[in-house]
C-alpha positions as CSV (number, residue, x, y, z in Angstrom):
1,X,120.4,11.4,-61.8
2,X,117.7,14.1,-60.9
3,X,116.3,14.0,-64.8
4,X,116.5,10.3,-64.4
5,X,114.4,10.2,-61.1
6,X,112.0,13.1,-62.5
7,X,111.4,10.9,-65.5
8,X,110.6,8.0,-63.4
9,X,108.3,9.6,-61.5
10,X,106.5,10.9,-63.7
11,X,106.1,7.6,-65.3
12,X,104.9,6.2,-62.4
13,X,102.0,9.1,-62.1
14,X,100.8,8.3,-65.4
15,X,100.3,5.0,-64.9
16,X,98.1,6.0,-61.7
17,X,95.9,8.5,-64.2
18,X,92.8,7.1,-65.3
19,X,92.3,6.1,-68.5
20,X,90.7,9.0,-70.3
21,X,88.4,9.1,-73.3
22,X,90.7,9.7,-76.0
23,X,92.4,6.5,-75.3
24,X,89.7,4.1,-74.9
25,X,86.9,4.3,-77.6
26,X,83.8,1.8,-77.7
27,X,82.1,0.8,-80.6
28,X,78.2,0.8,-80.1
29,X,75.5,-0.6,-82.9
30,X,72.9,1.1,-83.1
31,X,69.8,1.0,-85.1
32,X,66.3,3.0,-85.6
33,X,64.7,1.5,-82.7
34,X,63.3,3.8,-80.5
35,X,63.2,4.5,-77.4
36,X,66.4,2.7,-76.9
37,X,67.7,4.2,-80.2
38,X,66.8,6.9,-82.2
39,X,67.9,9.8,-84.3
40,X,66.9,13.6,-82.5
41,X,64.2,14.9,-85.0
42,X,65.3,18.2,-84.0
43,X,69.2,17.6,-85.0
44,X,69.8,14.5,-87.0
45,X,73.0,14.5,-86.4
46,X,72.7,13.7,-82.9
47,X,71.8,9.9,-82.0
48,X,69.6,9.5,-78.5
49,X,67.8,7.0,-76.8
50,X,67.3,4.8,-73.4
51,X,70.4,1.9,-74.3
52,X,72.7,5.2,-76.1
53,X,72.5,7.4,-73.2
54,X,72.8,4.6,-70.2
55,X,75.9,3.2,-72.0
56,X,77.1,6.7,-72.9
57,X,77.0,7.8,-69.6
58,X,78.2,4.4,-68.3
59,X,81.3,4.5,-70.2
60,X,82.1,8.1,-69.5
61,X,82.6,7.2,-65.7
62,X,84.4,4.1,-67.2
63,X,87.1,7.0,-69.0
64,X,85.7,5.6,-72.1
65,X,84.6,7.4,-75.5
66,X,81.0,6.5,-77.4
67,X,81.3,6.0,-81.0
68,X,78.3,4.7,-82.5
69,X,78.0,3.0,-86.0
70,X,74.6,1.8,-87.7
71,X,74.0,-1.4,-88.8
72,X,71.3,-4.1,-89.1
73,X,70.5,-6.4,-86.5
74,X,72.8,-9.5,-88.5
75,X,75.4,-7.4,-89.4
76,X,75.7,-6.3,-85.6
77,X,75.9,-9.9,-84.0
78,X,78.6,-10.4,-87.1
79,X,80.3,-7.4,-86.0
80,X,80.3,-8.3,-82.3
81,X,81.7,-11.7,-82.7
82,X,84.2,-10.9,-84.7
83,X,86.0,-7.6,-82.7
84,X,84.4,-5.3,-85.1
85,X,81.9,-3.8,-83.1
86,X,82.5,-3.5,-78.9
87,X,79.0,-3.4,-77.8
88,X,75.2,-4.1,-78.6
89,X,72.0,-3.7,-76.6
90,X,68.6,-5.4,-76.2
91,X,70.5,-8.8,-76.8
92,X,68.8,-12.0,-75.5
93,X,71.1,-14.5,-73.9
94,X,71.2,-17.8,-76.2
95,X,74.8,-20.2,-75.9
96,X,76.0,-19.7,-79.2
97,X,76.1,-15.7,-78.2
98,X,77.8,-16.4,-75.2
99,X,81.1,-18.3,-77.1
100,X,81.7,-14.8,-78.2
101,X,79.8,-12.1,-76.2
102,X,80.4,-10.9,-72.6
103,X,76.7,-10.0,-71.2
104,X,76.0,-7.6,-68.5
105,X,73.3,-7.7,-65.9
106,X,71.9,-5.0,-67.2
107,X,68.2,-5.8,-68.2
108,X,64.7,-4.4,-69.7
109,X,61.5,-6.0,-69.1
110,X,59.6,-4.9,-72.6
111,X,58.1,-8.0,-73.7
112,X,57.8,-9.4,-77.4
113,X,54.5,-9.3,-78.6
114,X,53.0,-10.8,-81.8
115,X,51.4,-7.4,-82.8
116,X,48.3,-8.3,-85.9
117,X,46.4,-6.2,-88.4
118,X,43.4,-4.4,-86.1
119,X,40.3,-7.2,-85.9
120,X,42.3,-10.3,-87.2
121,X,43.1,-11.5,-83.5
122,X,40.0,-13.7,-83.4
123,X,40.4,-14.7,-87.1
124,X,43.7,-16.8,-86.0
125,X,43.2,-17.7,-82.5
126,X,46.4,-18.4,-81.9
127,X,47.8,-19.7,-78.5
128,X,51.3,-20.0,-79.0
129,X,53.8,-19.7,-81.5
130,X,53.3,-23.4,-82.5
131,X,50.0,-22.9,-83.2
132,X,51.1,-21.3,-86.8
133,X,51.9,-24.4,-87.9
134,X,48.8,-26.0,-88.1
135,X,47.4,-22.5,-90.1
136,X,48.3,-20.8,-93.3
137,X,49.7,-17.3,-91.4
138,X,52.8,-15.9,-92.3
139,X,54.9,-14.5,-90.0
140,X,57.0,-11.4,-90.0
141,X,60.4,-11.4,-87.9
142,X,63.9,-9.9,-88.7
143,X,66.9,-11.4,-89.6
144,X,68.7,-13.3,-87.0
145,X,66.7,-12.0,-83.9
146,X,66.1,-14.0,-81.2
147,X,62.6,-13.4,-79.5
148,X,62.4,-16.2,-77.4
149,X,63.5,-19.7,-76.7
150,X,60.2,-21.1,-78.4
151,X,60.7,-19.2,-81.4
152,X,64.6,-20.7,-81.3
153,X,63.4,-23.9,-81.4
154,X,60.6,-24.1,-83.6
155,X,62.2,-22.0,-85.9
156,X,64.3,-25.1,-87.0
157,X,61.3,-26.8,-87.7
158,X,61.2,-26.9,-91.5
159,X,57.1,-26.8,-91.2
160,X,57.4,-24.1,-89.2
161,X,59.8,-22.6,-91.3
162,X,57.9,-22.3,-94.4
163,X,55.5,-20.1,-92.5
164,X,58.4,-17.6,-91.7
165,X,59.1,-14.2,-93.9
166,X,62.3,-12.4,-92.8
167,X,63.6,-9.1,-93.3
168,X,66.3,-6.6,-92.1
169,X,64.4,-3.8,-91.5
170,X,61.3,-3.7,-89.3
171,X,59.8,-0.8,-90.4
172,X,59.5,-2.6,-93.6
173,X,57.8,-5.4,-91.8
174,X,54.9,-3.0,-90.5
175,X,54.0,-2.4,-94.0
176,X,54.5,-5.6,-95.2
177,X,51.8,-6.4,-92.8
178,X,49.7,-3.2,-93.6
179,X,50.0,-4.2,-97.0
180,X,48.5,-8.1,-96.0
181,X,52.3,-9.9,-97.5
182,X,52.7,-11.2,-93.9
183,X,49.7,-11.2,-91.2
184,X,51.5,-10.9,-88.4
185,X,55.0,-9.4,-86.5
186,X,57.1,-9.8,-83.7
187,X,58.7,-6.6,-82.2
188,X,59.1,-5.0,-78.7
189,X,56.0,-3.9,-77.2
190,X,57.3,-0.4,-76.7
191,X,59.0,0.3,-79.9
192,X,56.6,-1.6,-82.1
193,X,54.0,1.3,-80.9
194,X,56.2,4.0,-81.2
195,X,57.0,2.8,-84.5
196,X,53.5,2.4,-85.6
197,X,52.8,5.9,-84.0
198,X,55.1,7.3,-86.2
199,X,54.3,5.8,-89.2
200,X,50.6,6.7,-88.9
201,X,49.8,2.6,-88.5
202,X,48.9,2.6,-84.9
203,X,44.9,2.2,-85.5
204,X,46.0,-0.4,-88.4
205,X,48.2,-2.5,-86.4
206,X,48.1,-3.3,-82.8
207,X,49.5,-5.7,-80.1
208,X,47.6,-8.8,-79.7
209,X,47.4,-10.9,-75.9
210,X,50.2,-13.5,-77.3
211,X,53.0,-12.5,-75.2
212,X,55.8,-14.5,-77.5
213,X,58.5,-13.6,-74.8
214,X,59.3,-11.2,-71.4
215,X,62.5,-12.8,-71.5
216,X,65.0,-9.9,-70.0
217,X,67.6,-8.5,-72.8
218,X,71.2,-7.4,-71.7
219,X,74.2,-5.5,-73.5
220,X,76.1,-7.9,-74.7
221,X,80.4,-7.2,-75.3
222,X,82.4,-8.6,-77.5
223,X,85.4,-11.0,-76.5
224,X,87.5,-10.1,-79.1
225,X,87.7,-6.3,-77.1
226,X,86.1,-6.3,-73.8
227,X,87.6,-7.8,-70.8
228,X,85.2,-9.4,-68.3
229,X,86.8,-7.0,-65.6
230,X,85.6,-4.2,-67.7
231,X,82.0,-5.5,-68.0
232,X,82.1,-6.0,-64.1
233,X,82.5,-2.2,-63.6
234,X,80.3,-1.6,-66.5
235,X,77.9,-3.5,-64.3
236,X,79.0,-1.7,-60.5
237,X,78.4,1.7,-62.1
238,X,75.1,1.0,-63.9
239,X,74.2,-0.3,-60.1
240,X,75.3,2.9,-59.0
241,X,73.2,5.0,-61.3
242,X,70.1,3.2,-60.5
243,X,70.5,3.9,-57.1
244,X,71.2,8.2,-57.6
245,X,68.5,7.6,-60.3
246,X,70.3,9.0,-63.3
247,X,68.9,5.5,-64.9
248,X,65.5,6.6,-64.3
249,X,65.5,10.1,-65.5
250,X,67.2,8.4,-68.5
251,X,64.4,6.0,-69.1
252,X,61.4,9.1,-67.9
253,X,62.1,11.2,-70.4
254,X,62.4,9.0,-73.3
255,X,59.3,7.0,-72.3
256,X,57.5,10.2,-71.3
257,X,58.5,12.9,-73.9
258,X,59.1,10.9,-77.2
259,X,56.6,8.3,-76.9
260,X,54.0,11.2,-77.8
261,X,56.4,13.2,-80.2
């Protein structure tokens, strides 16, 4: 009876444990796209960034593990609907996302920009997005990214369509436009100069005034793994750390430090 009652009790106490990091494990895409993700030049084993080391810290309180996995942009949405992948960041909110992704209320402000060889702004004069249509520019954007709900839309316009090049990898985007295949890109404001820093393009390539979106982005979790519960704390702690401002030290030093690395 004792050994029964011991047992029982300490059944009950382990229920009452929180869960700890070896039994819940998140799967996070990640991609070069700093600062929200990047590999440390100084280890490359070691993946840092703004979205890595808010979620990593996130999930720690949550008792959950980090495991990151790199993959295209496409490949991550695929990933995400289908249970493969737990988590994403920068995602837009768009309603076929939302039949299969949770989103936070986590945001970032970056804009979109249309960024354009240096001196070719006034050579295209463009307004909007919709303006391409009516001119023979070609326009670089990645697979399956959604910059705004004008490029949505007029992206399934087959005469808008024609004018669109697509690719996988933005950093081969920069030099497609370097090397004049497209003439302009879409990317964050942020990245796209860090990028262009870093690849020695920055007095090549620059950010013209067409803002295509300031649309806020979220982490987005899948469905198929993530409870809406779990996203709710997600979302109380993240409230928490803005408040003791461990989300702004986050976001300091990565803006600060590696913008100029």
């Amino acid at each position: 009876m004792n050994s029964l009652y011991s047992f029982f009790s300490f059944f009950i106490l382990f229920l009452l444990i929180p869960q700890t990091a070896s039994s819940c494990t998140k799967i996070m895409r990640w991609n070069d796209d700093p600062p929200y993700s990047y590999v440390d030049h100084t280890n490359p084993k070691v993946i840092k960034g703004i979205s890595i080391e808010i979620a990593r810290e996130i999930l720690l309180a949550q008792g959950c593990e980090l495991k990151l996995v790199k993959m295209p942009w496409a490949r991550a949405l695929e990933s995400l609907k289908s249970g493969h992948a737990d988590i994403i960041s920068g995602a837009f909110k768009t309603p076929e996302r939302q039949e299969f992704a949770h989103y936070s209320s986590t945001i970032e402000y970056s804009p979109n920009i249309l960024f354009l060889r240096t001196g070719e702004e006034e050579k295209w004069n463009l307004k909007s997005l919709a303006d391409i249509e009516k001119s023979q520019f070609k326009l670089g954007v990645q697979i399956n990214v959604s910059y705004s709900r004008e490029f949505d839309l007029l992206k399934k316009q087959p005469e808008f369509g024609k004018h669109i090049h697509s690719n996988s990898n933005r950093k081969s985007l920069w030099k497609m436009l370097f090397l004049n295949r497209v003439d302009g890109v879409i990317a964050d404001k942020i990245t796209g100069l860090i990028e262009l820093n870093n690849l020695g393009l920055h007095n090549k390539i620059i950010p013209s005034s067409l803002i295509i979106s300031s649309e806020p982005s979220f982490f987005a979790f899948s469905k198929k793994t993530t409870t809406k519960e779990f996203v709710d704390q997600f979302d109380t702690i993240y409230a928490n750390f803005l408040s003791d401002g461990t989300i702004y030290k986050i976001e300091n030093f990565h803006l600060n430090i590696d913008q100029n690395q």
